[in-house]
SEFIZA-3560 file (N, C-alpha, C; in Angstrom, 3 decimals):
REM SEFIZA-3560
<numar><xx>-50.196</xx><yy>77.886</yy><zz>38.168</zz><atom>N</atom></numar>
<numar><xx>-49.738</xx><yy>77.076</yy><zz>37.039</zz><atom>CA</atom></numar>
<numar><xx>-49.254</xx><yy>75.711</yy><zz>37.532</zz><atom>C</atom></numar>
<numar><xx>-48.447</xx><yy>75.936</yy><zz>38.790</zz><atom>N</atom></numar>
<numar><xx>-47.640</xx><yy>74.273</yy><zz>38.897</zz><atom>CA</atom></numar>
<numar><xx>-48.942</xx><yy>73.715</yy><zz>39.339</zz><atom>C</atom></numar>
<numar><xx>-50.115</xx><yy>74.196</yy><zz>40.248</zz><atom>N</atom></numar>
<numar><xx>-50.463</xx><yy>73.716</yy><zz>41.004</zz><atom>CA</atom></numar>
<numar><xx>-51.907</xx><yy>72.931</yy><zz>40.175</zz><atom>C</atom></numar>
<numar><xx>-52.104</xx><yy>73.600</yy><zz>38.987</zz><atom>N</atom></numar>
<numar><xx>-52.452</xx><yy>72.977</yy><zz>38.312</zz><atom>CA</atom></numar>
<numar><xx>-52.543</xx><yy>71.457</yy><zz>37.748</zz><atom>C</atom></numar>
<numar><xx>-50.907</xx><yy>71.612</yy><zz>36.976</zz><atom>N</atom></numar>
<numar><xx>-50.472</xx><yy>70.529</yy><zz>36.464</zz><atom>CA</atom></numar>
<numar><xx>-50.284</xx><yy>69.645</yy><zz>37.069</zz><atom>C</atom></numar>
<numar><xx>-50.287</xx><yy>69.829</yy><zz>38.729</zz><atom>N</atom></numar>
<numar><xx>-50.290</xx><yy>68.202</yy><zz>39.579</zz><atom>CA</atom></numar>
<numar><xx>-52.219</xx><yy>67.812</yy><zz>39.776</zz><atom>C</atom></numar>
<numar><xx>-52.796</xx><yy>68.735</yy><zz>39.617</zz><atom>N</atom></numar>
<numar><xx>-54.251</xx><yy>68.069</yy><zz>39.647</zz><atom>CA</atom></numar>
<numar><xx>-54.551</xx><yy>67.339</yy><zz>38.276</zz><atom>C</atom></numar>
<numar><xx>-53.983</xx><yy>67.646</yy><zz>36.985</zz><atom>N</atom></numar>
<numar><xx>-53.863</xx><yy>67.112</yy><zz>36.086</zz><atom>CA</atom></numar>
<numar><xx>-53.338</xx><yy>65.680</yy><zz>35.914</zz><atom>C</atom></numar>
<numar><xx>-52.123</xx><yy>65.673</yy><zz>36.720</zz><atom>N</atom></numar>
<numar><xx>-51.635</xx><yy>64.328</yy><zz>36.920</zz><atom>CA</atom></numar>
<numar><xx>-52.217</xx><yy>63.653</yy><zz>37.792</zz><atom>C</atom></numar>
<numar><xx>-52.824</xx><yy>63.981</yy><zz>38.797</zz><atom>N</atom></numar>
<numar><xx>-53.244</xx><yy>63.334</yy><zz>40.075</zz><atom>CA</atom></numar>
<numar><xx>-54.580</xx><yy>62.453</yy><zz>39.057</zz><atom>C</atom></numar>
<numar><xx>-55.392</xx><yy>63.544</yy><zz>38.443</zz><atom>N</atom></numar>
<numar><xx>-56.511</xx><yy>63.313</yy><zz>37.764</zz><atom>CA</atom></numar>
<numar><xx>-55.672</xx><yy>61.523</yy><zz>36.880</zz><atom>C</atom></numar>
<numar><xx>-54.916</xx><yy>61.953</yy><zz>36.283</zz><atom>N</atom></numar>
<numar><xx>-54.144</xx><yy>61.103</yy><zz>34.974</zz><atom>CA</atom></numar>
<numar><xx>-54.246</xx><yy>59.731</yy><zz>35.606</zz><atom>C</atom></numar>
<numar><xx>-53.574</xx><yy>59.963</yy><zz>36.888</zz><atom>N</atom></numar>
<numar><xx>-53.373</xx><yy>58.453</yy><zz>37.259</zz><atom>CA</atom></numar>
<numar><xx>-54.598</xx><yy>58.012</yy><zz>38.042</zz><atom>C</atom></numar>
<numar><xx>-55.336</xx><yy>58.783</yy><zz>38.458</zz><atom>N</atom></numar>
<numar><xx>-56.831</xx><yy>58.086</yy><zz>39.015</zz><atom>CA</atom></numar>
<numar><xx>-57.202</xx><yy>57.318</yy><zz>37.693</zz><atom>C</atom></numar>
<numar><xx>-57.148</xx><yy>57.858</yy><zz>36.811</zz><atom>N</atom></numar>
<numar><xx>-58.023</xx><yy>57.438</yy><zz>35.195</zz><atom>CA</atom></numar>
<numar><xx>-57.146</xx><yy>55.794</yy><zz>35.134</zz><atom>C</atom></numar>
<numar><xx>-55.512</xx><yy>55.937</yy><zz>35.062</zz><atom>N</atom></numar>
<numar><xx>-54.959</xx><yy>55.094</yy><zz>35.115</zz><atom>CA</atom></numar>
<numar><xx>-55.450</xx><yy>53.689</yy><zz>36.037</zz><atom>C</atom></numar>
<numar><xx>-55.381</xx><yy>54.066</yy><zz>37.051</zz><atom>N</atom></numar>
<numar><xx>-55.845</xx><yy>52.986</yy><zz>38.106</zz><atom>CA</atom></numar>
<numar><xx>-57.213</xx><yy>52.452</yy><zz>37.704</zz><atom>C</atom></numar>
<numar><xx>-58.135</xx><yy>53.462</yy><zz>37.112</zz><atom>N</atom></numar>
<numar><xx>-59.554</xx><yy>52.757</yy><zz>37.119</zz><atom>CA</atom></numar>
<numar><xx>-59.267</xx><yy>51.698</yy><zz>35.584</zz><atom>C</atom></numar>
<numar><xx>-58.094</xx><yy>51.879</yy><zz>34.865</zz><atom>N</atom></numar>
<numar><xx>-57.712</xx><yy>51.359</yy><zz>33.791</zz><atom>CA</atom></numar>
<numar><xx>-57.418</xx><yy>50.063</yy><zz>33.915</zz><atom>C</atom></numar>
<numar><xx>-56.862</xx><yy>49.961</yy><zz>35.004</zz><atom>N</atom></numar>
<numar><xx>-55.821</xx><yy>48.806</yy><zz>35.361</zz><atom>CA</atom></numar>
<numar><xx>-57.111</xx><yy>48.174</yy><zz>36.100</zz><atom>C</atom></numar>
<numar><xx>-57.826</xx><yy>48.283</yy><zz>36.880</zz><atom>N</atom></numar>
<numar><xx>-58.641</xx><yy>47.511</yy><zz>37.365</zz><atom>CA</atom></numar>
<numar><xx>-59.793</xx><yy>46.986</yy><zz>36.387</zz><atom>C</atom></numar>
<numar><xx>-59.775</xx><yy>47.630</yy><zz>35.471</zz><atom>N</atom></numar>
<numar><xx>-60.584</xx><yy>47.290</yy><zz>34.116</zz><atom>CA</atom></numar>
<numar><xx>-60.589</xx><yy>46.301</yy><zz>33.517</zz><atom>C</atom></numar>
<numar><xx>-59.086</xx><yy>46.431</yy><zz>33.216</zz><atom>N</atom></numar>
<numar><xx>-58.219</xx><yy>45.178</yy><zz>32.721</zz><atom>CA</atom></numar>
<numar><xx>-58.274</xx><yy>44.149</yy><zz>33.529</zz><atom>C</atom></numar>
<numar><xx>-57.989</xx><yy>44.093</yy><zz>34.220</zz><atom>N</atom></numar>
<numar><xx>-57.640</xx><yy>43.064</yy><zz>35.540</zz><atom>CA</atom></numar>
<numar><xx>-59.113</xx><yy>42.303</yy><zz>35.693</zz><atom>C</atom></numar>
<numar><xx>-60.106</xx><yy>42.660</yy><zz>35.621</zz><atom>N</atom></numar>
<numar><xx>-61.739</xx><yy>42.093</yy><zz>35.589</zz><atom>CA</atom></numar>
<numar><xx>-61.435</xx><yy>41.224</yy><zz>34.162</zz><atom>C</atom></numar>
<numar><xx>-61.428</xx><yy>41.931</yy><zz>32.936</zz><atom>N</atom></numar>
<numar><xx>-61.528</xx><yy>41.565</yy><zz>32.433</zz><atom>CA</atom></numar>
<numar><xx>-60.443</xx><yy>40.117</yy><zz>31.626</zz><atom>C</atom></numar>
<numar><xx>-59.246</xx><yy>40.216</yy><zz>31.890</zz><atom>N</atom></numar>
<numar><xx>-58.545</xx><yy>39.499</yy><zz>32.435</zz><atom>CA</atom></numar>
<numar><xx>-58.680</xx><yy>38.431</yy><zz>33.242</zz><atom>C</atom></numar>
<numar><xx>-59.605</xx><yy>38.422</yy><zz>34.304</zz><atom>N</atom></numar>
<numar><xx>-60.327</xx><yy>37.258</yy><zz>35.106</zz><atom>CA</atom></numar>
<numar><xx>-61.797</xx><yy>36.537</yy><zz>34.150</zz><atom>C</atom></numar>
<numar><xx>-62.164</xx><yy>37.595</yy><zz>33.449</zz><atom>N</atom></numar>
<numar><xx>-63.321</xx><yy>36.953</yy><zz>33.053</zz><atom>CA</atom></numar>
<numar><xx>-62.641</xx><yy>36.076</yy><zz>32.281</zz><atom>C</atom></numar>
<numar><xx>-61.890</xx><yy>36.471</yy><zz>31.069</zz><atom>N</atom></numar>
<numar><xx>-60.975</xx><yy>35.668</yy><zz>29.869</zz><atom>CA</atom></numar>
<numar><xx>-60.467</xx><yy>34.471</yy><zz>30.208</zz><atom>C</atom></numar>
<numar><xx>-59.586</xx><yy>34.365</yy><zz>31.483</zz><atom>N</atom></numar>
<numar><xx>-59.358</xx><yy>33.374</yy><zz>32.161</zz><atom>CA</atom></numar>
<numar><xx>-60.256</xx><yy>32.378</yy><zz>32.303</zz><atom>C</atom></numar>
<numar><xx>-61.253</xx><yy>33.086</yy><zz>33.188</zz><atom>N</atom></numar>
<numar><xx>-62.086</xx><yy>31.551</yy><zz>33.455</zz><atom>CA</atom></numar>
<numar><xx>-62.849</xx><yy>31.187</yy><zz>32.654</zz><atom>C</atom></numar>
<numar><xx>-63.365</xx><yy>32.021</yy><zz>31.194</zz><atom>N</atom></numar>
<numar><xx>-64.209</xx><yy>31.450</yy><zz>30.348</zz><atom>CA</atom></numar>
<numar><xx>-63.408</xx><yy>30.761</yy><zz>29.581</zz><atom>C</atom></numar>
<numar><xx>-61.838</xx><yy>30.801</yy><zz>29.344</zz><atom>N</atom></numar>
<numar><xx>-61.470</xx><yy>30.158</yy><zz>28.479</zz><atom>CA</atom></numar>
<numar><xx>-60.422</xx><yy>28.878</yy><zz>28.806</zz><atom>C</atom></numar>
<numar><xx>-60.837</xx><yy>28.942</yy><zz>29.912</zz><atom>N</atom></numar>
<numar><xx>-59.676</xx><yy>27.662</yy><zz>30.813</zz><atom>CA</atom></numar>
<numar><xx>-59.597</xx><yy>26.794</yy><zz>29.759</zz><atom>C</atom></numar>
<numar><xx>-60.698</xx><yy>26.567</yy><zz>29.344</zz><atom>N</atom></numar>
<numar><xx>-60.930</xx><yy>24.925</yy><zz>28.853</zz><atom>CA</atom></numar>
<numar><xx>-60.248</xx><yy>24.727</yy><zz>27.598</zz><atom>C</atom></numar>
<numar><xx>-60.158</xx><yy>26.274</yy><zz>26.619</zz><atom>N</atom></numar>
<numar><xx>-59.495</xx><yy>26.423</yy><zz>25.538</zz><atom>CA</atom></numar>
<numar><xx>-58.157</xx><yy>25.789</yy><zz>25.586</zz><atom>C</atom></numar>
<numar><xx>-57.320</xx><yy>25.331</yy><zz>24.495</zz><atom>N</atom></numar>
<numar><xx>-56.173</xx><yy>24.230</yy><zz>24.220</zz><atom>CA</atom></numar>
<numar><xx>-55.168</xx><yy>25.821</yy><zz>25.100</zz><atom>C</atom></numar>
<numar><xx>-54.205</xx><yy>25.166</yy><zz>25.083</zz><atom>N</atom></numar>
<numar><xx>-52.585</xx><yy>26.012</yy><zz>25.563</zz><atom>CA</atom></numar>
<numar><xx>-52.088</xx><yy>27.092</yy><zz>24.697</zz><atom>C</atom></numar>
<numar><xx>-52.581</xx><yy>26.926</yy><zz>23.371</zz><atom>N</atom></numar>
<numar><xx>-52.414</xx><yy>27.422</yy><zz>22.145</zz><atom>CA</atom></numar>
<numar><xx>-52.856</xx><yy>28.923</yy><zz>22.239</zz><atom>C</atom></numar>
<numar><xx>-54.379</xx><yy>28.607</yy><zz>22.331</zz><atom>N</atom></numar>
<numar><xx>-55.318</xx><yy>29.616</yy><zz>22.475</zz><atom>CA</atom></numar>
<numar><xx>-54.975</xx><yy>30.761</yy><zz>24.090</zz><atom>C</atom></numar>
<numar><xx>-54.293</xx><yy>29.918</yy><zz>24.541</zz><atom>N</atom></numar>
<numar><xx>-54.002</xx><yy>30.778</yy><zz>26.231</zz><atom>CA</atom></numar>
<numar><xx>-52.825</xx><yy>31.578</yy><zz>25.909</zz><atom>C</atom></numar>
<numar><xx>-52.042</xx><yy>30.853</yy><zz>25.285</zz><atom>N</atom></numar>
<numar><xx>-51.037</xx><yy>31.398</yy><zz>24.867</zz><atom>CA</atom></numar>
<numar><xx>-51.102</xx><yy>32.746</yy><zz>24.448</zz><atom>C</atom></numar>
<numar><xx>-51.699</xx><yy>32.841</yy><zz>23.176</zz><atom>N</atom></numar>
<numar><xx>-52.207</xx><yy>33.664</yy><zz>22.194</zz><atom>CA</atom></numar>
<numar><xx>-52.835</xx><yy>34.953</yy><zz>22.800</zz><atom>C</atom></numar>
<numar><xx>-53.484</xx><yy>34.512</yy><zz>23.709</zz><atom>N</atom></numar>
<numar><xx>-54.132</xx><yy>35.368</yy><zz>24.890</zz><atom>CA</atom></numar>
<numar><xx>-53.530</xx><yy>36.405</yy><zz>25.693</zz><atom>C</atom></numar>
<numar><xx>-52.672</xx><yy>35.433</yy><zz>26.455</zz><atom>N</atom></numar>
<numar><xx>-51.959</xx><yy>36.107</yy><zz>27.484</zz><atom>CA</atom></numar>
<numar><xx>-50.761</xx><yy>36.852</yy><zz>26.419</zz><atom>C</atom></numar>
<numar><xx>-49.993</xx><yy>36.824</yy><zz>25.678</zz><atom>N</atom></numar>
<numar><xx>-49.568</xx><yy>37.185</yy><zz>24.429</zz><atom>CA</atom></numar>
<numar><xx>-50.148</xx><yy>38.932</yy><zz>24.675</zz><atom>C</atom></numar>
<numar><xx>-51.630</xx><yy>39.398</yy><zz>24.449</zz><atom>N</atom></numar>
<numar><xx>-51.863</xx><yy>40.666</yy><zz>23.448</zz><atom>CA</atom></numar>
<numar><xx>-52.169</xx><yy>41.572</yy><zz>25.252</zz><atom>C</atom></numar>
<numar><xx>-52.198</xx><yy>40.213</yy><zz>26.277</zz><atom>N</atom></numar>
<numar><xx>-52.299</xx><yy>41.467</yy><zz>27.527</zz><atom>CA</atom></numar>
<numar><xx>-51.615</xx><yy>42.207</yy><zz>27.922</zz><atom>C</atom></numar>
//
């Protein structure tokens, strides 16, 4: 039973990490496609990450 529930978590946060690196790409893409966008729009952006 315990030994379970730590492969469960172990599993959880692998998923996590591939999450965060997800973000983080995509996050770079947003960035550089939208450099050029006003302060407004960056704002707004970085805001919902």
């Amino acid at each position: 039973e315990r030994s379970h529930s730590t492969e469960v978590r172990k599993e959880r946060s692998e998923t996590k990490k591939e999450r965060i690196k997800g973000e983080e790409f995509v996050e770079k893409v947003l960035i550089s496609s939208l450099w050029e966008c006003n302060s407004e729009w960056k704002r707004f952006i970085f805001h919902f990450m």
